[in-house]
Every structure is written in structure tokens, then in C-alpha cells.
N, C-alpha and C positions, 0 to 999 in steps of 0.2 A: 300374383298370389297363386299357391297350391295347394293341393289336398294332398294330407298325410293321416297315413294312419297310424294310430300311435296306441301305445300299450302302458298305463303308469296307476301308481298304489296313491290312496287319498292319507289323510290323518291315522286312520282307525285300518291300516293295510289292508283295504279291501280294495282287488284288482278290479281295475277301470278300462276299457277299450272303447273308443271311438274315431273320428275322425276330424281334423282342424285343420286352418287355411294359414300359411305363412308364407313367408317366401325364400325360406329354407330349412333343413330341419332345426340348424342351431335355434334359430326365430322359433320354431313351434314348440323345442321344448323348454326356452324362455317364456313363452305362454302359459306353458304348463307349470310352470315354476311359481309364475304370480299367480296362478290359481290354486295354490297348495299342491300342487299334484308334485310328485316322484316320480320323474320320464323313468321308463323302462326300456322301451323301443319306440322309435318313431322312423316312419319307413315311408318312401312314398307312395302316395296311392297307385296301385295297377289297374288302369282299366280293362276291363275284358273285352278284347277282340282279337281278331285273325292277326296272328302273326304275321303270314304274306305277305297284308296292307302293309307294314310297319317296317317290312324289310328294307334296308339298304343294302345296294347294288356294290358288287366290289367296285364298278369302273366311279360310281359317288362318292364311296370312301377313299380311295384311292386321291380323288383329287382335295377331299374336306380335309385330310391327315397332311397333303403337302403345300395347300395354302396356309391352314395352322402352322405350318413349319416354318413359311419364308416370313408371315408377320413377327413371330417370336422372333425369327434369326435380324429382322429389325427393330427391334428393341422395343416392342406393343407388348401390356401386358397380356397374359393368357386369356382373363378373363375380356380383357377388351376385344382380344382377336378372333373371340369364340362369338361374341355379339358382333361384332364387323360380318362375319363368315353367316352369321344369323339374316343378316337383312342381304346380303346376296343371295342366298339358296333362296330355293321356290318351291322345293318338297319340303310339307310339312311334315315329314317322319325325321328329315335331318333335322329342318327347326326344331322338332320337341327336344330334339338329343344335345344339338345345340343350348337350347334356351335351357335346359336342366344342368346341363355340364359348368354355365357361366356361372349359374346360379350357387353349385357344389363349390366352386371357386371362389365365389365370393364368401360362402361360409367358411371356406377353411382347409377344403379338401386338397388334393392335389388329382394334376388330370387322370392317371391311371386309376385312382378310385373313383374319378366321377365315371370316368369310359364305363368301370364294372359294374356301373348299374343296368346298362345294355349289353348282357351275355350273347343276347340273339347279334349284336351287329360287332364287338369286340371279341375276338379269341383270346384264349389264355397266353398266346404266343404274342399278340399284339400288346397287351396289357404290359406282360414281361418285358420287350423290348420300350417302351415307353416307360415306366418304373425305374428300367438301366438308367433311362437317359434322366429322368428327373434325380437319381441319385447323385451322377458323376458330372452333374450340370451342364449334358451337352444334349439337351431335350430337343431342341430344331434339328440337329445332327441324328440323333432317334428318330427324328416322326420322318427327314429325308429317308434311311435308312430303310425303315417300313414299305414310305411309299413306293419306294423302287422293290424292293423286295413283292408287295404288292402285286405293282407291275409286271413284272417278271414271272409271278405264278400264274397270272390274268391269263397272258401271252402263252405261257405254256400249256393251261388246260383249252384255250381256243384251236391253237394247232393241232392238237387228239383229237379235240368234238369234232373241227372242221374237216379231218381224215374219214371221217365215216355217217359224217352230215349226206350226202352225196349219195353213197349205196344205198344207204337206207331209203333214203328217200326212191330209189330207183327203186329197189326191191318194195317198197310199199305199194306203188304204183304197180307192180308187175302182178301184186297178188291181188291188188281191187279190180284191175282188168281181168285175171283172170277166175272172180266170184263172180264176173256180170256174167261172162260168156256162158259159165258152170250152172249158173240161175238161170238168167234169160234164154240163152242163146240154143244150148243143149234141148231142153224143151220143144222150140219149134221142131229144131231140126228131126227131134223124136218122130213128131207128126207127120213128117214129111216123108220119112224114109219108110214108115209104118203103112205108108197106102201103098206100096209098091211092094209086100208081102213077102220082105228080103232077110233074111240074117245077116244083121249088123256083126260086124269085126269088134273080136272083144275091146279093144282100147275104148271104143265110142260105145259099148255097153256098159263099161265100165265109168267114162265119164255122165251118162244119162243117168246111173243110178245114184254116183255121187250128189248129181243136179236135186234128186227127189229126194236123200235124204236133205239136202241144205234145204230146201224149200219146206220140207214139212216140219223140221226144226229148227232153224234159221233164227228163231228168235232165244231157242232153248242155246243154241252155240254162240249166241253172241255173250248172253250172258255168263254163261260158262267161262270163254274168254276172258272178260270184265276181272269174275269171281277171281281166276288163276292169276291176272296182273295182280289186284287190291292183295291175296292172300300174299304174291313173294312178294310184295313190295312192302308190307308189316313185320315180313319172316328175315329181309334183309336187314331191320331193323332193330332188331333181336340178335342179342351178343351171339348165340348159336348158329342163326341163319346168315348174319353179317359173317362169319368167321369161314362159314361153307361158299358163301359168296365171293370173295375173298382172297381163298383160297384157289378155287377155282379159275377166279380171275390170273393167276400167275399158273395157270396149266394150258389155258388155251394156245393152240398154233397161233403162232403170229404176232398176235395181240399182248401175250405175254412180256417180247420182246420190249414193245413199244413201253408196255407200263411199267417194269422194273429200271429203265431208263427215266422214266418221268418219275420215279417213287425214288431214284437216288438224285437227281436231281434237286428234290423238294430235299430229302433229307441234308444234301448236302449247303444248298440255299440258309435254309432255316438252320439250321447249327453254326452257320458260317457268323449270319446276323446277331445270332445270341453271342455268340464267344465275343463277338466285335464288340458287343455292346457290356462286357464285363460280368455276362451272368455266370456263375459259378457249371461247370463243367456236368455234374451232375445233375442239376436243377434243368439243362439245358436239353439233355436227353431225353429227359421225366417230359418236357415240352413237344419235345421232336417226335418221339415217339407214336403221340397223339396227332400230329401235326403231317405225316408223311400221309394218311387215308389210307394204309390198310392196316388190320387186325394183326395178319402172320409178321410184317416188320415190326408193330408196333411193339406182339411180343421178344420178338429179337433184339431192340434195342433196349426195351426193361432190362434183360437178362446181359445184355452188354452194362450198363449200368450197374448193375450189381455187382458184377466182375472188375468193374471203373474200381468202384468205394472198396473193394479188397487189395487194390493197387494195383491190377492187371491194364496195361496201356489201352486206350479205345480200339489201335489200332490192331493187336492182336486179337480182342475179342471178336472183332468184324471179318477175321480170318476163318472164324469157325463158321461160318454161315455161307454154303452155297449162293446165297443171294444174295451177299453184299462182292461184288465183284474185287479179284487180286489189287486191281488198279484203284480203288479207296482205300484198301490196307495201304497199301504201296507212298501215297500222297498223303493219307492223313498222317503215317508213321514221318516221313520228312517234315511234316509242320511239326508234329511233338518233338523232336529232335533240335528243330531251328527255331521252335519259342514263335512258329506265324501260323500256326494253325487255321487261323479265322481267313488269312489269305490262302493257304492252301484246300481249304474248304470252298473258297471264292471260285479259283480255280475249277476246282472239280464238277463245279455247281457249270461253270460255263459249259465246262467240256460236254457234259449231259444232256444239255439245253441244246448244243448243237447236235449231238446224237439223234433227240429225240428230233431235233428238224429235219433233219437226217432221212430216219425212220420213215417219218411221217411220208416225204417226199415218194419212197420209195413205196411203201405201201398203196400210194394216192396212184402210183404208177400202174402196179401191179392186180388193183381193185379192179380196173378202165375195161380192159381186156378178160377178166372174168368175171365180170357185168354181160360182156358181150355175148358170152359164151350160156351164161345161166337165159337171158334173153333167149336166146337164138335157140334153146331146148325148150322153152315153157312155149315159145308160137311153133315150132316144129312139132310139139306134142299136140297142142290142138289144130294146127292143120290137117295133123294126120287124121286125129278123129272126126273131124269136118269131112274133109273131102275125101279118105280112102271108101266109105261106103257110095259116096257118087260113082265111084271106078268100079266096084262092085256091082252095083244095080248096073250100071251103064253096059257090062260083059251078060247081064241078064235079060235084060232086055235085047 
């Protein structure tokens, strides 16, 4: 059984809202029914908590969407495959989604509308391509589709993260080592050089001062710190600040590279899977567009779309845009020409995918050796203010 909340008019049309346990909505507003009521809405209950908990994992879904796939492609009905897949899992956030979705099935529903009651774990892309498939009745052919496409996005955002997994982490390390020595270290050495009544070399007056102010504000700067993450991290969140974010992101040296290979990639992926799956040309764009992660393409493909529905080919509109490279006009214009778009898309989607590993490899190369270098200045800088006052006093003495 579950709780719904439901909205309905009694005899004398005065609006009613409470909440009833069925064991699905058709059940609860046949409930409503034998008690005179007039269902309005009946909706299932939300409980209030942390989204996080409730999150599922792409590499979860990933495998929930292609077990669903190989029992349907044997001939188990949905609703039964959905309960089979129920009593394997072990995270209860799949079971509730699971145990919901069988039950939408047994009412009446079809999978893509039970999916959309979990916006947080279903995208409107996933939905779409599942929808194709229960239209054109190759729904296991759909959820493989997904799950490799899936796949495939997994793989691609791991190889970027995994590119600068590495420095970061190097560079994090280089600045805690170098707050102890600026806190603690700077300090003694102060006291040390101070009884020998010498003038310090400005580099080592310059770090001793920076030491006093960390230490006398140290707690005022962390916060501060804090404050400046939490505020861009609301601001990127924000159609304004997302958009500056964004943007920015396809101006940086280097890194630009990398992401407008990975952003045609996705585009080229995800458009490939929609055309495959029969969704209308337009509709698939309206998808992609949201689907690629950033703002500046997303606008570009709306306004390619728009140019679609007046009869301008996709392929010329993507000629206008610096950022969709010759070689996508070039490829997607031979699929519109040969009627295999969704394979020319295929294609492209790979070429990308290798690029970006490509990329990655080269950048992973290029990171190694100016690590070494930013290293080898941050202990040359405090050597020197270490030890050049020792040589000093030592000539004074």
C-alpha cells in the first residue's frame, strides 16, 4: 500500500484535500469514488528529504535500464521484470523507484510515464528515447540504446575529471605545505634571526609579515574563502551566473580545447540516439540542446532549430557558429543527403570521443612537467627565504 495525496469535490462541490493509502492511483480514486467524492488530482505522496540520499548513481542506472532491457528482450512482462530487478537491488532509493514504477504498470501506465515521476534520476532525454521505443515497439532495443549511450557519457566525463584529478590534487598539497611553513615555520625562524640584530632580506620579511597577518586572521580568511565558494557556487546556478560560467569555460587556454570536443561529442551522441529512435528532428534538438551542459550551445542549437522549422538544413545552420566545427557541417550534411543521418551522427560521436582521449592523453603529458616546474619555484622560493638570511648573518658575524 501507499500514500497519495489527492484533491476531490464531495456532493454539495466543496473542495476536499487529504491523503489515502491504495496501491495505486487508479485504486485510490476508485476509493474516492465509492465514497461519493469527485477525484480531482491524486498524486503520490512526497516525502520530504535530502535529495542526495535518494540519488542514483549513473553507473546504477546504467545497469537497472540494461537488465530491464535483456528481460523484456525475453519475453517477461515489464511489470514482472521491474519486480524480478526489485528483489535483486540492495539500495532502497532503486527499490522505491522500482517498487513505484511496477506498481504505475500495473495501473495502466506505460514505463516512460512511470520513469517521470523521478525527474531527479530520469532526464527528459532518457524519457524521450524510452517513449520512441514503447511507440515503435522496440522498447528493449531503446533501453540497450540508452544504456550504452549511458555508458559512453560515463566514460567520457571520467577521462576529463581523471585529467586533472592528479594536479589538483598536487597543487592542493603544495598550498597546505606551504600555509604550515607561512604559519608555523616563518615564526620561529623570526625569533631566531631577531637575536642576532641583522636585517632580514626583503623576500623573508615579506613572508614573516604574510605569516602575522594569517595568523592574526586565519580564521577571518578561512571564512571568507568558504563565503566566496558557497556565493559562486549559487551564482553558477543562476541563468546569469551559469551563462558567465559557461562562457568562460570555452575561453580558457587549453581547457577550452578539451571541452568543446567533449560538448560535440555529447551533442553528436545524443542526437544520433534520438534520430535512431524516430523522434522527430525538431523535438530532438529542443532535447540536445539542454542535453550538451552548456548555456552558449544550448543557445545555438535553439536558434539552429528555429532555422530547422523554416526549412534551412541543420547542416548549414551549424556553419554559422564558430563553435560547431567545419567537419560536423561536412558529416552531418552527407547524412541528410544519404537518408543515415543517425549513422552519420554515430560516426562523428566516435571521432570526438577519440579526440577527447586524444586530448586528454596529451594534456595528462603536458600537466607532469609543469607540476614539476610550479613545485620546484614554490620550495626554491621558500629556501630562499629560509636560508638566504643564514648567509647573511653568517657574513656578519
Amino acid at each position: 500500500m501507499q500514500l497519495f495525496s489527492y484533491t476531490a469535490k464531495d456532493k454539495n462541490g466543496q473542495l476536499l484535500k487529504g491523503e489515502i493509502e491504495a496501491e495505486n492511483e487508479n485504486a485510490a480514486a476508485k476509493v474516492l469514488s465509492s465514497r461519493e467524492l469527485i477525484p480531482i488530482s491524486v498524486e503520490l505522496h512526497q516525502e520530504q528529504t535530502f535529495s542526495f540520499l535518494n540519488k542514483v548513481s549513473l553507473k546504477d542506472k546504467v545497469m537497472m535500464i540494461r537488465q530491464l532491457a535483456t528481460m523484456i528482450n525475453a519475453g517477461l512482462p515489464i511489470a514482472q521484470s521491474l519486480k524480478t530487478l526489485e528483489a535483486q537491488v540492495n539500495k532502497k532509493n532503486i527499490q522505491k523507484i522500482l517498487a513505484q514504477t511496477s506498481s504505475d504498470i500495473e495501473g495502466g501506465s506505460q514505463l516512460s510515464v512511470a520513469f517521470s515521476r523521478f525527474p531527479e534520476t530520469f532526464s527528459a532525454l532518457e524519457l524521450t528515447l524510452i517513449a520512441s521505443g514503447e511507440t515503435s515497439g522496440n522498447l528493449d532495443k531503446s533501453l540497450l540504446r540508452l544504456a550504452d549511450q549511458l555508458e559512453k557519457q560515463q566514460s567520457l566525463v571520467r577521462k576529463v575529471r581523471g585529467a586533472f584529478i592528479y594536479p589538483a590534487f598536487v597543487i592542493g598539497v603544495v598550498v597546505i605545505v606551504a600555509a604550515i611553513i607561512i604559519v608555523y615555520v616563518m615564526p620561529q625562524m623570526e625569533e631566531l634571526y631577531s637575536s642576532f640584530n641583522a636585517e632580514l632580506p626583503f623576500l623573508t620579511r615579506m613572508m614573516i609579515a604574510i605569516s602575522k597577518i594569517l595568523s592574526r586572521f586565519a580564521p577571518f580568511v578561512f571564512l571568507a574563502l568558504i563565503g566566496f565558494f558557497i556565493y559562486a557556487r549559487v551564482s553558477i546556478k543562476r541563468p546569469a551566473g551559469r551563462r558567465i560560467w559557461d562562457k568562460l569555460k570555452l575561453k580558457l587556454f587549453g581547457i577550452n580545447i578539451l571541452l568543446k570536443k567533449m560538448y560535440m561529442a555529447r551533442f553528436a551522441r545524443t542526437l544520433a540516439g534520438l534520430v535512431a529512435s524516430g523522434v522527430p528532428l525538431l523535438d530532438s534538438l529542443a532535447i540536445v540542446s539542454k542535453a550538451v551542459g552548456n548555456v552558449i550551445y544550448e543557445e545555438l542549437i535553439k536558434k539552429s532549430a528555429k532555422k530547422v522549422k523554416s526549412g534551412i538544413a541543420l547542416s548549414e545552420t551549424l556553419l554559422e557558429s564558430p563553435l560547431f566545427p567545419v567537419i560536423v557541417h561536412q558529416m552531418i550534411a552527407v547524412g541528410e543527403r544519404t537518408g543515415e543521418l543517425d549513422n552519420m551522427l554515430e560516426n562523428l560521436a566516435n571521432y570526438y570521443e577519440e579526440e577527447v582521449d586524444t586530448t586528454v592523453q596529451s594534456i595528462s603529458r603536458l600537466i607532469e612537467p609543469a607540476l614539476i616546474v610550479i613545485l620546484a619555484l614554490v620550495i626554491g622560493v621558500f629556501l630562499v627565504a629560509i636560508m638566504l638570511p643564514i648567509y647573511q648573518i653568517g657574513s656578519v658575524l
